[in-house]
KEPA-579751 format. One record per residue (C-alpha): residue number from 0; residue in one letter; x, y, z. Coordinates in pm, whole numbers. Example, Ala and Ser with C-alpha at 12.3 -4.5 7.8 and 13.67 -1.06 7.14 Angstrom:
% residues 2
<atom resi="0" resn="A" c1="1230" c2="-450" c3="780"/>
<atom resi="1" resn="S" c1="1367" c2="-106" c3="714"/>
//
This chain:
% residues 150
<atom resi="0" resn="X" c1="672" c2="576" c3="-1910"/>
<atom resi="1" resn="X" c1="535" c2="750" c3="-1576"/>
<atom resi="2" resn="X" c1="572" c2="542" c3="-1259"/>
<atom resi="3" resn="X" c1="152" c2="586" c3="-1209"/>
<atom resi="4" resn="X" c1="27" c2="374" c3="-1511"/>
<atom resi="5" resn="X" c1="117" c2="129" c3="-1332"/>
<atom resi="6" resn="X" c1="-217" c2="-62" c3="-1216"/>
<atom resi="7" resn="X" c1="-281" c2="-86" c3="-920"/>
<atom resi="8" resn="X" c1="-598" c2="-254" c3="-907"/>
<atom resi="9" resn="X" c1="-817" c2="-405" c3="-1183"/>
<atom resi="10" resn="X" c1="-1154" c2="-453" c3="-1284"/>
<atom resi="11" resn="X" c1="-1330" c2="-768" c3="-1470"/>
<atom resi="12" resn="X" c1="-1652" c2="-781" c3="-1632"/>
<atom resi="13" resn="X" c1="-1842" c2="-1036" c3="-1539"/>
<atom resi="14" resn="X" c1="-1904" c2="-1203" c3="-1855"/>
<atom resi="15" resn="X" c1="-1993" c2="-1581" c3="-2040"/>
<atom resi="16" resn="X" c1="-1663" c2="-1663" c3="-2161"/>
<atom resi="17" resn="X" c1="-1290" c2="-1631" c3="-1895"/>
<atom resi="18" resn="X" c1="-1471" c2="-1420" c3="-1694"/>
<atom resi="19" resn="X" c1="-1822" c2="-1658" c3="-1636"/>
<atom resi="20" resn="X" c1="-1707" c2="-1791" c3="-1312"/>
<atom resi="21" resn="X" c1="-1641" c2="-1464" c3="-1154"/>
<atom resi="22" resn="X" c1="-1798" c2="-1249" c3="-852"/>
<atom resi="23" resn="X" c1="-1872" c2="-1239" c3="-494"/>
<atom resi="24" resn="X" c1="-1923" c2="-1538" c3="-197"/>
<atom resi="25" resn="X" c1="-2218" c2="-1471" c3="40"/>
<atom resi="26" resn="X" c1="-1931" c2="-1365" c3="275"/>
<atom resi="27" resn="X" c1="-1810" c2="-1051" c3="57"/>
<atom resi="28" resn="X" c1="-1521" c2="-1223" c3="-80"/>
<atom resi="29" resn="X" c1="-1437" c2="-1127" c3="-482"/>
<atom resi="30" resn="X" c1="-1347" c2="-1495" c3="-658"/>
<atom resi="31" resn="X" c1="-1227" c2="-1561" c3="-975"/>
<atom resi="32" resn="X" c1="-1262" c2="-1928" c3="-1098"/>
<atom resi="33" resn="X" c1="-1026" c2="-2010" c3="-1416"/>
<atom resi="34" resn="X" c1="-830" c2="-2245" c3="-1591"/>
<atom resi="35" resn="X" c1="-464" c2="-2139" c3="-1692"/>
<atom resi="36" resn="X" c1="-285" c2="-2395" c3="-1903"/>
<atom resi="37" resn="X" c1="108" c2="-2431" c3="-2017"/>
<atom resi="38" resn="X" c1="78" c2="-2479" c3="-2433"/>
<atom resi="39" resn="X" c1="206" c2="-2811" c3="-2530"/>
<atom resi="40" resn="X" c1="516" c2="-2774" c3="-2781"/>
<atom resi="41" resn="X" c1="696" c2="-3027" c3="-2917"/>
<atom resi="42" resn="X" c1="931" c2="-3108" c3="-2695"/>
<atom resi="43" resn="X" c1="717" c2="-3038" c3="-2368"/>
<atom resi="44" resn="X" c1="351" c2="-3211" c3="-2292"/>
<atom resi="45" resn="X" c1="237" c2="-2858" c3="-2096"/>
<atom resi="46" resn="X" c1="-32" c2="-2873" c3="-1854"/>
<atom resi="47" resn="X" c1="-408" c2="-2770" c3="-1803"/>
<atom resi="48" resn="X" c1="-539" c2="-2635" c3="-1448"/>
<atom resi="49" resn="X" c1="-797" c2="-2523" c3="-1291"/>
<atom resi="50" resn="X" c1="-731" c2="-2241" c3="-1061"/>
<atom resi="51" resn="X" c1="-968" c2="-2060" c3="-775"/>
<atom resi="52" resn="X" c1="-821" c2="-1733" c3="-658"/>
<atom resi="53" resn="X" c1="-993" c2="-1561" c3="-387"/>
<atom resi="54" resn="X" c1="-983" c2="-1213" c3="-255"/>
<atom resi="55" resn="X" c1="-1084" c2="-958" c3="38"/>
<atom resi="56" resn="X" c1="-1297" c2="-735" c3="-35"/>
<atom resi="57" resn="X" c1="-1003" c2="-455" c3="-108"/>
<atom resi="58" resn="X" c1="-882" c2="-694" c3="-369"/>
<atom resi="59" resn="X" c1="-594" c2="-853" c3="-203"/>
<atom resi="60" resn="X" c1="-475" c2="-1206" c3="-274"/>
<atom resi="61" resn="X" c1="-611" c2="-1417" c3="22"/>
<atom resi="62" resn="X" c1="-600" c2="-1732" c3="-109"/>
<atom resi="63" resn="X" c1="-513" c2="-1948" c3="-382"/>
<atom resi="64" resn="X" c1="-664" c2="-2355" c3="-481"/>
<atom resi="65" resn="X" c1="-495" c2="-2494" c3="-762"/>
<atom resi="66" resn="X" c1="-567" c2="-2808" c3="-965"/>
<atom resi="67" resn="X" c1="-333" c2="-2969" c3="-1158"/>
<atom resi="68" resn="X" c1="-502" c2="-3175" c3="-1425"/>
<atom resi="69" resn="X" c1="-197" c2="-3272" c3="-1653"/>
<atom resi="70" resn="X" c1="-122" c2="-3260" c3="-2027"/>
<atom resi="71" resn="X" c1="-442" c2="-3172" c3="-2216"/>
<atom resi="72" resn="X" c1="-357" c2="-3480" c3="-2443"/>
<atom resi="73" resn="X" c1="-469" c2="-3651" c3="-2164"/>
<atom resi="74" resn="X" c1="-743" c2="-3517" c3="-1969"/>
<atom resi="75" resn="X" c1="-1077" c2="-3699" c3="-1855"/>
<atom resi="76" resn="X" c1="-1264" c2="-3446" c3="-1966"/>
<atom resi="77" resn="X" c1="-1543" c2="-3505" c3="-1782"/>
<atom resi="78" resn="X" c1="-1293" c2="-3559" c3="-1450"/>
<atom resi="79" resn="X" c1="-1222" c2="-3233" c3="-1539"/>
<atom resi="80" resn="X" c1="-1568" c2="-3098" c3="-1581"/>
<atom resi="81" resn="X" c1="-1662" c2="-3244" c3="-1202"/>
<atom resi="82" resn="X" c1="-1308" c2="-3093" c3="-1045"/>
<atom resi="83" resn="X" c1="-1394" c2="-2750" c3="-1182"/>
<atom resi="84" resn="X" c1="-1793" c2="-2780" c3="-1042"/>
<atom resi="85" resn="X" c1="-1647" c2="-2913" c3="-759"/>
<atom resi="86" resn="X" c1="-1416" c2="-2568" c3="-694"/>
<atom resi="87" resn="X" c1="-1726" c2="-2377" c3="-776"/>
<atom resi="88" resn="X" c1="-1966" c2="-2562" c3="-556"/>
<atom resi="89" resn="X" c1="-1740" c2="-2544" c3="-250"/>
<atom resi="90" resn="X" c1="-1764" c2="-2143" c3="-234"/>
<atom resi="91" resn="X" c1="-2141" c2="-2174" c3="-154"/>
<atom resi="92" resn="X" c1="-2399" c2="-1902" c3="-258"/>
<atom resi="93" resn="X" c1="-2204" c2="-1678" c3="-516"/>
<atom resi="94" resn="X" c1="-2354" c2="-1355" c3="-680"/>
<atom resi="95" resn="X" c1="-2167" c2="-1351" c3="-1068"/>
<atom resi="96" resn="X" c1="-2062" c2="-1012" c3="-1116"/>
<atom resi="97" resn="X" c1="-1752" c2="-731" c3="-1158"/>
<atom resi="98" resn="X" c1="-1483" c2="-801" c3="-893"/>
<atom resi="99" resn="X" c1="-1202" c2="-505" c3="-893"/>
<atom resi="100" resn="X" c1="-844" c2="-676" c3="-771"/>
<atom resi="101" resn="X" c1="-460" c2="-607" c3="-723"/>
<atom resi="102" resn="X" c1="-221" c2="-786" c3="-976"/>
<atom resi="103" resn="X" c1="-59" c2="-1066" c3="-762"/>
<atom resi="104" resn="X" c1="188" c2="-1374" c3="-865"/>
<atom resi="105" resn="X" c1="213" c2="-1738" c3="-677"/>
<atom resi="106" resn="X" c1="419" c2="-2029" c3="-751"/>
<atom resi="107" resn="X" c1="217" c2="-2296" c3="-801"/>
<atom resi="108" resn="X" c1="513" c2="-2611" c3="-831"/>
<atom resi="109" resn="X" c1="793" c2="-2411" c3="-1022"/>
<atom resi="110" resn="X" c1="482" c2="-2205" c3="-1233"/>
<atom resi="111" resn="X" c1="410" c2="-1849" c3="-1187"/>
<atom resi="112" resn="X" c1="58" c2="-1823" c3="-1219"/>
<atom resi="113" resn="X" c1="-171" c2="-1516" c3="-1206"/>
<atom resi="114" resn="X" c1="-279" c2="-1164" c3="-1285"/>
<atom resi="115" resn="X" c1="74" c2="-1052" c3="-1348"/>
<atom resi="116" resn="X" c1="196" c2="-696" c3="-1463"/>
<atom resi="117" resn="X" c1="384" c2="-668" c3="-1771"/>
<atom resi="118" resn="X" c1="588" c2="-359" c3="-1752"/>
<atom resi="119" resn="X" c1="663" c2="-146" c3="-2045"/>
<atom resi="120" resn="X" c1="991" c2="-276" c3="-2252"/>
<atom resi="121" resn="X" c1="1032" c2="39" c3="-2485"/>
<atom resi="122" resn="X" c1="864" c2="372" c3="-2477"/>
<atom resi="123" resn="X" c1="614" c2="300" c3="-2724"/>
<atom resi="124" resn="X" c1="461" c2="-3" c3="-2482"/>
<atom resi="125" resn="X" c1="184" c2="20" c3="-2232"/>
<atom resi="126" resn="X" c1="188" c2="-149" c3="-1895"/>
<atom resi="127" resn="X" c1="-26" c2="-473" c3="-1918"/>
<atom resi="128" resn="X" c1="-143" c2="-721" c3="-1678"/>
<atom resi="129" resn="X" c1="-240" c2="-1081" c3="-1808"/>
<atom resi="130" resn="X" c1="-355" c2="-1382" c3="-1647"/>
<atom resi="131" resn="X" c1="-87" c2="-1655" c3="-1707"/>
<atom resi="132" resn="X" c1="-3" c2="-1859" c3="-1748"/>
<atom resi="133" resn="X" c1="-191" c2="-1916" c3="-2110"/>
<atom resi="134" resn="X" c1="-214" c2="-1536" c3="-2101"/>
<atom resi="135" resn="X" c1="-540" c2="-1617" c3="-2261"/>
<atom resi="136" resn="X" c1="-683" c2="-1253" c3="-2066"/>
<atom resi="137" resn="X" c1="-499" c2="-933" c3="-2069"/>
<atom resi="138" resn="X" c1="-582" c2="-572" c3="-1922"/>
<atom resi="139" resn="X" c1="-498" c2="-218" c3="-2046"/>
<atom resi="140" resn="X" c1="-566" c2="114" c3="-1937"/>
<atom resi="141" resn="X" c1="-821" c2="201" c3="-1829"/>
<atom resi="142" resn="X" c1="-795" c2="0" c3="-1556"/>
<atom resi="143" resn="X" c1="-1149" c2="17" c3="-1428"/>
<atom resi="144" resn="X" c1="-1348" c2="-113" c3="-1800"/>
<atom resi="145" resn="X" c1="-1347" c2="-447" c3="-1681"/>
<atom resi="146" resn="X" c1="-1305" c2="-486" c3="-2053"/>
<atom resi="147" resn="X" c1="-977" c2="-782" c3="-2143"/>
<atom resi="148" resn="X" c1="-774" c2="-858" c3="-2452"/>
<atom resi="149" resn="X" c1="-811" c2="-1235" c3="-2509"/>
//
């Protein structure tokens, strides 16, 4: 594979399904509102959160505000419901739309969480980057569609 497919920014579609909550603060910041999970398998409980990434306006990390909610087996879900409006309300006015971002990584208490590159394995793959962890979005060339994989 050639060194340069590697993204180096991407775009998302604003849209009404893992990309509803994203866009711009009144401030110029690019925000992306989610909710990453850990599947539950049988011998782990995995874990639901609610994550609020935000980002300057050349699409660097600035800041990350993670939830932790706990096994989905046992969410409130209307706890849940108010936690996530509650991230949402606190950016002020927002303007839904495309936001264009770097792939980053944090560690949110021993979890790597984010929009995370997936380099090619064999020559036949494509460089990737997916939102984990649930890797419930993922991004392919080209990287400017704003189009994801779910």
């Amino acid at each position: 594979m050639i060194e340069n497919e590697r993204p180096e920014k991407i775009a998302i579609e604003h849209d009404d399904y893992h990309a509803r909550h994203i866009g711009r603060t009144s401030d110029g910041r690019q925000f992306f509102l989610t909710t990453p999970f850990e599947p539950a398998y049988p011998n782990r409980e995995g874990c639901e959160y609610i994550a609020l990434f935000l980002f300057d306006l050349d699409g660097n990390l600035i800041e990350s505000r993670v939830d932790t909610l706990g096994p989905r087996a046992t969410l409130d879900a209307d706890a849940c419901r108010e936690k996530y409006e509650s991230r949402l309300n606190e950016l002020g006015e927002v303007y839904f739309q495309r936001i264009e971002v770097k792939p980053f990584a944090i560690n949110h208490n021993g979890v790597e969480m984010g929009l995370i590159v997936r380099e090619p394995e064999e020559e036949e793959d494509v460089w990737a980057v997916e939102l984990l962890p649930g890797n419930y979005m993922a991004f392919f060339e080209p990287w400017d569609s704003g189009v994801y994989d779910t």
